[in-house]
C-alpha positions as CSV (number, residue, x, y, z in Angstrom):
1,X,5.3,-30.0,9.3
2,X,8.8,-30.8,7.3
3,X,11.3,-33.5,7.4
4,X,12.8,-31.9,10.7
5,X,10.0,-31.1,12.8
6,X,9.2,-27.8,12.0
7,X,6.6,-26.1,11.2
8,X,5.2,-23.8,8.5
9,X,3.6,-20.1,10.0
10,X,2.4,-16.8,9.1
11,X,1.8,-16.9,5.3
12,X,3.9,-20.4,4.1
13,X,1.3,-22.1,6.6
14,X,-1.1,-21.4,3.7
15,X,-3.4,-24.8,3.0
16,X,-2.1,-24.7,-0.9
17,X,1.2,-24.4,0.5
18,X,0.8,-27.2,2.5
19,X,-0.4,-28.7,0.0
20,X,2.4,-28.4,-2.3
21,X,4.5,-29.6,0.0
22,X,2.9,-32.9,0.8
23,X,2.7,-33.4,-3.2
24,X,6.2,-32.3,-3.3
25,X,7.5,-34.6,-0.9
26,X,5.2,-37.9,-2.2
27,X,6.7,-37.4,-5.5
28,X,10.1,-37.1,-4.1
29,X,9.6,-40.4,-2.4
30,X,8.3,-42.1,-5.5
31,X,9.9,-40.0,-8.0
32,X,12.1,-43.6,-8.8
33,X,8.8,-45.9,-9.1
34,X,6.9,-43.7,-11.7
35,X,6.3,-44.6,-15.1
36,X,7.2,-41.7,-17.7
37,X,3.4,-40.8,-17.8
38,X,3.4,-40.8,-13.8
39,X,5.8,-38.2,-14.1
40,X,4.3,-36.2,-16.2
41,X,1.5,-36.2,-14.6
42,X,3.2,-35.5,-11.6
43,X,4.9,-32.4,-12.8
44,X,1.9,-30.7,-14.7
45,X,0.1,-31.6,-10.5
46,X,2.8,-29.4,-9.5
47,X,2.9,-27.0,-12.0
48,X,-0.8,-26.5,-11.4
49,X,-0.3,-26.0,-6.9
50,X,2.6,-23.6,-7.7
51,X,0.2,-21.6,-9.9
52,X,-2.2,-21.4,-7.4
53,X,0.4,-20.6,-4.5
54,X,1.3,-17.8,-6.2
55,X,-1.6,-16.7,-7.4
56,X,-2.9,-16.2,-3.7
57,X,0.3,-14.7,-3.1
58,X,0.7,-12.2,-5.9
59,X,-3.3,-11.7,-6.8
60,X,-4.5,-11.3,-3.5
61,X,-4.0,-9.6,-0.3
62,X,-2.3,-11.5,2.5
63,X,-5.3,-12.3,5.5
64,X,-2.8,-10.8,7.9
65,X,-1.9,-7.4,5.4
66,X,-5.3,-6.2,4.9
67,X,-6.0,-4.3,8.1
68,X,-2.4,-2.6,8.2
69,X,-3.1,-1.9,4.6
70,X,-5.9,-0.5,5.2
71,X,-5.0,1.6,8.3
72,X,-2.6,3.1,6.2
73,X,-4.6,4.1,3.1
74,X,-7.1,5.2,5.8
75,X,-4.0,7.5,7.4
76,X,-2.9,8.7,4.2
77,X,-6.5,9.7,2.7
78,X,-7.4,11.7,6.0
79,X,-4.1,13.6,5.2
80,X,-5.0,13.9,1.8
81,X,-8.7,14.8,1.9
82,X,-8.4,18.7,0.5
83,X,-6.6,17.4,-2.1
84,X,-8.4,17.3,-5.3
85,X,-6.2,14.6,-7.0
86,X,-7.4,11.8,-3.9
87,X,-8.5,8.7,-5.0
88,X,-8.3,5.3,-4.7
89,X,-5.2,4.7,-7.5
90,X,-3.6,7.7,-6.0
91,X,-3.4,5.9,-2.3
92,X,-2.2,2.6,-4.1
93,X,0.8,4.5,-5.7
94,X,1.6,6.3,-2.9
95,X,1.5,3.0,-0.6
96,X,3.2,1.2,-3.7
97,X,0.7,-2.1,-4.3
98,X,-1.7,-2.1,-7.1
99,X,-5.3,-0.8,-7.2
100,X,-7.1,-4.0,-7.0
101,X,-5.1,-5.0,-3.7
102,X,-6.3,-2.1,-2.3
103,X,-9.8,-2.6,-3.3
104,X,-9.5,-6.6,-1.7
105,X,-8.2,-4.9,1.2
106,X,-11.1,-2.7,1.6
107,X,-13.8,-5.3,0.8
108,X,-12.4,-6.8,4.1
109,X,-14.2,-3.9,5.9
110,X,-17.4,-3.8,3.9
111,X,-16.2,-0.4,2.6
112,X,-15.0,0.6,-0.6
113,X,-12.1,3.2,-0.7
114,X,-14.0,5.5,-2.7
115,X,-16.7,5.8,-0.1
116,X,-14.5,5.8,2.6
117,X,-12.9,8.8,1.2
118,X,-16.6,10.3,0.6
119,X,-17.3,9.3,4.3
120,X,-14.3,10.6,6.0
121,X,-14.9,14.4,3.7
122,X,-18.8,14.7,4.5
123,X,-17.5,14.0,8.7
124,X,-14.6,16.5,8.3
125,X,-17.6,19.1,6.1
126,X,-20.1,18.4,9.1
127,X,-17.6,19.3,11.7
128,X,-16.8,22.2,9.8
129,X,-20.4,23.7,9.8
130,X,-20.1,24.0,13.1
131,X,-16.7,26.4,13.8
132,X,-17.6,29.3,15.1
133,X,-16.4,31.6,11.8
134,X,-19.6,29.9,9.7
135,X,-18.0,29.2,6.1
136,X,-20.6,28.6,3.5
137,X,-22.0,25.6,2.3
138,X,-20.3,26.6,-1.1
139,X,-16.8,27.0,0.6
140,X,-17.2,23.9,2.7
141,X,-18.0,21.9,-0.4
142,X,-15.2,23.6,-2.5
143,X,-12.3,23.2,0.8
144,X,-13.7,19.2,0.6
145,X,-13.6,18.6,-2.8
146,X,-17.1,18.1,-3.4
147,X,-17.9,18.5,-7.1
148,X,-20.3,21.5,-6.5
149,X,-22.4,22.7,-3.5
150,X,-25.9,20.8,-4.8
151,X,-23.6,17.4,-4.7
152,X,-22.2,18.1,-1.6
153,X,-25.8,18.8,-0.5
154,X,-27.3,15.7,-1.7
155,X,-24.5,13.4,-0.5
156,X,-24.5,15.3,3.0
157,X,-28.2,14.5,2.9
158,X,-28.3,11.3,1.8
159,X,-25.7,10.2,4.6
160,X,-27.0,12.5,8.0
161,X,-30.8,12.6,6.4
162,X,-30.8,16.5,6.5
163,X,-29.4,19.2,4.8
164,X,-26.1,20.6,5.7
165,X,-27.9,24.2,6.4
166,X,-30.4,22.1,8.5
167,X,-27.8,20.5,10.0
168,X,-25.8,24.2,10.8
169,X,-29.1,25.3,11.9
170,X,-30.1,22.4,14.8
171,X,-26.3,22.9,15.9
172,X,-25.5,26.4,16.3
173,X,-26.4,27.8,19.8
């Protein structure tokens, strides 16, 4: 809470903001009763909080940014999943913040943004073994961007536990 009543929210309310504040103001109201080594002792304290304010602030994803971050990397990857150039640095350009916030963002969900991109192509390959005009497994890995047909195999294996052709075959009526 400050001097008029208010209070901090959203990201100021922060503990190390708080923090800093409640040094700020102590030293503010003893500023006049501190020897010369008080102060400096004081200053390099509040060197020190700002430090760490900002690093949470600059270094790391906001709490409250993380999901819309992700949503939107998310968006912009399932728009982007033909493209052979998609991957996690190319999302963090186009959504302007660094790579590493967009890998803190995704360790929110448990998921890194490589393998979400690797998840959301193997759903949008098995979905396509199933239109009616039957592309290959070879074109389906090529449209995807799967490095070649036996990686595409062994990924799509290794995350639905069959083979794509198995997979065609149990589906197709």
């Amino acid at each position: 809470m400050f001097a008029d009543g208010t209070r901090a929210t959203g990201p100021a309310a922060a503990a190390e903001v708080h923090l800093l504040l409640a040094h700020t103001s102590v030293v503010h109201a003893t500023l006049g009763d501190l020897s010369e080594s008080g102060v400096h002792a004081s200053r390099n304290a509040l060197v020190e909080l700002v430090r760490g304010v900002l690093h949470g602030y600059l270094d790391g994803t906001e709490p409250g940014l993380a999901g819309p971050l992700v949503r939107a990397a998310g968006n912009l990857a399932d728009q982007l999943l033909t493209d052979p150039d998609l991957t996690p640095a190319l999302l963090a350009r186009h959504l302007k913040v660094s790579l590493r916030t967009l890998h803190r963002a995704f360790a929110s969900t448990g998921e890194p943004v490589a393998a979400y991109i690797r998840r959301r192509r193997l759903e949008q390959a098995r979905r396509a073994l199933l239109s009616p005009s039957h592309p290959t497994v070879s074109e389906i890995a090529a449209h995807w961007q799967f490095a070649d047909s036996s990686h595409f195999i062994r990924m799509f294996r290794r995350y639905y536990g069959q083979t794509p052709a198995q997979f065609a075959r149990d589906h197709h009526h």
